[in-house]
Kinemage of the C-alpha trace (Angstrom):
@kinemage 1
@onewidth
@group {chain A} dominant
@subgroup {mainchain}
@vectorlist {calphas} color= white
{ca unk a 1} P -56.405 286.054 36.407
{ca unk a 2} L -54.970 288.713 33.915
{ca unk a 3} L -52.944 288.498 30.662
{ca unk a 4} L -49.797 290.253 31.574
{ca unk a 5} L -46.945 291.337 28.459
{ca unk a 6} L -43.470 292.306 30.053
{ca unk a 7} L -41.542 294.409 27.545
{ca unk a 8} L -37.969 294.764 28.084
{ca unk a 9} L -38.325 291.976 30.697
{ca unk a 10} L -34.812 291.582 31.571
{ca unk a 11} L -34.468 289.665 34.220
{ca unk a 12} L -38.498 289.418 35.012
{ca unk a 13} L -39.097 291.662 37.422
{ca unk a 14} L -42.210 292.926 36.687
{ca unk a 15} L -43.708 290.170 34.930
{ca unk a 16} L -41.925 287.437 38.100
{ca unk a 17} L -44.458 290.102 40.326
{ca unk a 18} L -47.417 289.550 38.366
{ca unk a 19} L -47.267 286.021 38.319
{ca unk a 20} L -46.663 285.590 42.033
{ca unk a 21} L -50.001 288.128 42.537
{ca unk a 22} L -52.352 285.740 40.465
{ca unk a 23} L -51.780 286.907 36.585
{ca unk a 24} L -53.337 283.686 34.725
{ca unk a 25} L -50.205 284.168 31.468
{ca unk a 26} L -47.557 286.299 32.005
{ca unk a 27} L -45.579 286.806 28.539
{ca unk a 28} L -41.808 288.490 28.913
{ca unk a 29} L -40.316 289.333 25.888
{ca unk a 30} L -36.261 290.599 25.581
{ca unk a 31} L -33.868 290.356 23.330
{ca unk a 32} L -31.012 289.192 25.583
{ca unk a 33} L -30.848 285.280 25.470
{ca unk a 34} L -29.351 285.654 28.839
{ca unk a 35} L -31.580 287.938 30.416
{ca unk a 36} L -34.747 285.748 29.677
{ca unk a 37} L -32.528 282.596 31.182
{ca unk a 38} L -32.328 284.320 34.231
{ca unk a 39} L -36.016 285.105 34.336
{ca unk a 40} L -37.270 281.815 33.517
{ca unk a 41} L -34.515 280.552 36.452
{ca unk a 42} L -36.083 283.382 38.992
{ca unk a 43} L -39.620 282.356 37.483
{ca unk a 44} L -38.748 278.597 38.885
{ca unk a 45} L -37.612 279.528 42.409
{ca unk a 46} L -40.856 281.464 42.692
{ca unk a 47} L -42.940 278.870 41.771
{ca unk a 48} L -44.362 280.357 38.574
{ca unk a 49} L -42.543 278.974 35.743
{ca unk a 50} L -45.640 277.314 34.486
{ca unk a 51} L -48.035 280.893 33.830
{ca unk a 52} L -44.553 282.448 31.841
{ca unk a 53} L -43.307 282.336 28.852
{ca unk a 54} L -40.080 283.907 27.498
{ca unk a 55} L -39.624 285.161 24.142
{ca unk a 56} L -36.786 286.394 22.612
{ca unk a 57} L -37.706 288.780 20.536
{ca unk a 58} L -36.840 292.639 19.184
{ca unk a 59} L -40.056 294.593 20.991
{ca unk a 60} L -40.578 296.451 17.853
{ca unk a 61} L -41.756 293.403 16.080
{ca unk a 62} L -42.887 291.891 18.405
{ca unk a 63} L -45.635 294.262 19.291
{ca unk a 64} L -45.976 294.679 15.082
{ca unk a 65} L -47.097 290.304 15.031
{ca unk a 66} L -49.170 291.066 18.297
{ca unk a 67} L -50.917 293.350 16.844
{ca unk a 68} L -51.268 291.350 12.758
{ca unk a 69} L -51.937 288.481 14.656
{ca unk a 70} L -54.333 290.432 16.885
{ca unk a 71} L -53.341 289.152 20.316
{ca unk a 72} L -54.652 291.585 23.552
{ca unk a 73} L -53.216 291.991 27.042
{ca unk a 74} L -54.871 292.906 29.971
{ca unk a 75} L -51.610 294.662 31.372
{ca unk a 76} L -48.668 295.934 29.454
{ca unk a 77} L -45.294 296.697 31.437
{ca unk a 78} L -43.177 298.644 28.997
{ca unk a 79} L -40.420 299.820 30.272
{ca unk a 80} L -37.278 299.670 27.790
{ca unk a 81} L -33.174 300.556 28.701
{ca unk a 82} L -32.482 304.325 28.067
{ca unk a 83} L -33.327 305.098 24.400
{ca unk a 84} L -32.036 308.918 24.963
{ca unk a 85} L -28.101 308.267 26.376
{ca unk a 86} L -27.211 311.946 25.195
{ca unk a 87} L -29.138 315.127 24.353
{ca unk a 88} L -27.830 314.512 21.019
{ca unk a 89} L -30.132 311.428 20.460
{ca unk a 90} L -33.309 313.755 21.958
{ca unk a 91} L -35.353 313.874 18.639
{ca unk a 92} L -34.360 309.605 17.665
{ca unk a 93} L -35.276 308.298 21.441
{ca unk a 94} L -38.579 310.727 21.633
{ca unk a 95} L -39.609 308.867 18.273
{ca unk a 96} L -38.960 305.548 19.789
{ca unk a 97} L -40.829 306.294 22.841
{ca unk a 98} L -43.824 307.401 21.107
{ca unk a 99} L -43.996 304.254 18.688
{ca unk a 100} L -43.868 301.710 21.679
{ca unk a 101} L -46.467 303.210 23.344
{ca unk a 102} L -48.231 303.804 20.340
{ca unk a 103} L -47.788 300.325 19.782
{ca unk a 104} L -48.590 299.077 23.031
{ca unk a 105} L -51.469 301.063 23.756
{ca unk a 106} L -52.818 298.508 19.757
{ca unk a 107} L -52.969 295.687 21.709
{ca unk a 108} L -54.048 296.471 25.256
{ca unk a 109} L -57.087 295.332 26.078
{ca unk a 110} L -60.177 297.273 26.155
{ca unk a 111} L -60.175 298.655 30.036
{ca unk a 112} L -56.106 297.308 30.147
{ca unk a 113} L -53.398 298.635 32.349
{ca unk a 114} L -50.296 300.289 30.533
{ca unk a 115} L -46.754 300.465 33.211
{ca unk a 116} L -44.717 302.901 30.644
{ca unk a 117} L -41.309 303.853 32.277
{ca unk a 118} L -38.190 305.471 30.787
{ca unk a 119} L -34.600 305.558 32.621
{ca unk a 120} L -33.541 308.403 30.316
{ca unk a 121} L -32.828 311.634 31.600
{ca unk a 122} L -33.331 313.911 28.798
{ca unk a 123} L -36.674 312.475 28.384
{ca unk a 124} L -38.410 314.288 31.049
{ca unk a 125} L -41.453 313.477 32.873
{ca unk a 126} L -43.961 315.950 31.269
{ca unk a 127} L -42.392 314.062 27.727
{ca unk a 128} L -43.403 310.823 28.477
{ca unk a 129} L -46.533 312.444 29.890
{ca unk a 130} L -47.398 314.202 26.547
{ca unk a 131} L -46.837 310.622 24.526
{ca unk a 132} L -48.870 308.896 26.530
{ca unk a 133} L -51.770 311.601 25.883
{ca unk a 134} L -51.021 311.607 22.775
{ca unk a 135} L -51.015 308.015 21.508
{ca unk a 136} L -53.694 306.966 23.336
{ca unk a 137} L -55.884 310.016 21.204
{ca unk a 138} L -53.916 309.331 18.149
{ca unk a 139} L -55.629 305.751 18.635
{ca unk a 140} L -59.432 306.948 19.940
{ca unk a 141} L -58.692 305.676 23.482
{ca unk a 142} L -59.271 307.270 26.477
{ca unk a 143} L -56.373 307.409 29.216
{ca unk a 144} L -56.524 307.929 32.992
{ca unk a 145} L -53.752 308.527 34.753
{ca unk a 146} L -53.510 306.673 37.949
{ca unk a 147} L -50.313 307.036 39.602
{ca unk a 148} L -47.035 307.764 38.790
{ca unk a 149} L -43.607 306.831 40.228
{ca unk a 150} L -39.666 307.570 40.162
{ca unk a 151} L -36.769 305.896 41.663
{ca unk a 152} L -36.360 304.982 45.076
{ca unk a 153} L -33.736 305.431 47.971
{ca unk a 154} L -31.482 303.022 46.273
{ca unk a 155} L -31.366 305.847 43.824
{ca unk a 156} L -31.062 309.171 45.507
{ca unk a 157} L -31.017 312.338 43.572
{ca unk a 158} L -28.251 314.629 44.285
{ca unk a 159} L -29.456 318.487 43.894
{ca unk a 160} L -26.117 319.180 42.302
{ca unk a 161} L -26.640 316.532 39.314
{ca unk a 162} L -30.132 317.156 38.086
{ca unk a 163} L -29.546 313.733 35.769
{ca unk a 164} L -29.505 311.651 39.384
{ca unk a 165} L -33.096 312.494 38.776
{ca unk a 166} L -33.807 310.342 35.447
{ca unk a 167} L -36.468 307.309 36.389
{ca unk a 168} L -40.095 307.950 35.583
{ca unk a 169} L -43.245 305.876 35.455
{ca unk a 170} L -46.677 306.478 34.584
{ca unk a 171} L -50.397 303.602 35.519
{ca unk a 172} L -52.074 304.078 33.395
{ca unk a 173} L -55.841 303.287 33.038
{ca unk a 174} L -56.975 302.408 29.267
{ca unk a 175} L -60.451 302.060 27.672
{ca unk a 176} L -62.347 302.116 24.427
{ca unk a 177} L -63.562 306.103 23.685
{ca unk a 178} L -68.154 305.781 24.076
């Protein structure tokens, strides 16, 4: 019965999952024409093409109308492509990071879940850690950390090649500071 936003949707993975658990609106937004084809195609085998929408959209302004327009989610999935490719881009990607989940974290509902990933290596876990911490206090909100989560055994790590080791997600629980 929850109001699910799928950034970086892709193909719908996350936001295909929601729907099939019961999410009343799930809303994936990309900016690959192609990407959100094959989501609302997946979204139709699974029987839950009616709850989605698709929107093709840069994330960035997206989440800037969301929050003008003062829409709220119940659950926010953000989990973007790799925004730090090379050490080089550190200081650029870090930035971008911390404004989507600065962003995010605006229009989250009060008591919301936040799914933040990153696929870059250079942005380590303690990073993404420290800008989730920080937005959500930047913003008065207080942040729980539920779980977290890396890549599976479809992804092994090698011990030799310390960037095998580069998926990270953080659940997130969000409310309103008393």
């Amino acid at each position: 019965g929850l109001k699910v936003l799928d950034l970086f949707s892709y193909a719908g993975a996350w936001g295909i999952a929601a729907a099939t658990a019961g999410a009343a609106e799930v809303t994936c937004v990309d900016s690959s024409e192609s990407a959100l084809a094959l989501a609302a195609q997946s979204a139709e085998l699974n029987h839950v093409g009616t709850t989605m929408q698709f929107v093709r959209c840069d994330v960035f302004e997206f989440l800037k109308q969301a929050r003008e327009e003062q829409h709220h989610y119940d659950v926010i999935v953000l989990d973007p492509p790799a925004l730090i490719k090379r050490k080089k881009d550190f200081k650029a990607g870090y930035e971008a990071y911390r404004r989507l989940n600065h962003m995010a974290l605006q229009v989250l509902s009060s008591n919301g879940l936040l799914v933040s990933a990153s696929c870059s290596h250079h942005l380590s876990r303690e990073n993404l850690h420290e800008i989730l911490r920080s937005s959500a206090r930047h913003i008065d909100r207080h942040l729980v950390f539920l779980a977290n989560g890396g890549q599976g055994p479809d992804h092994p790590i090698h011990p030799a090649m310390p960037e095998t080791d580069y998926l990270k997600t953080y659940f997130c629980a969000v409310s309103a500071r008393f």
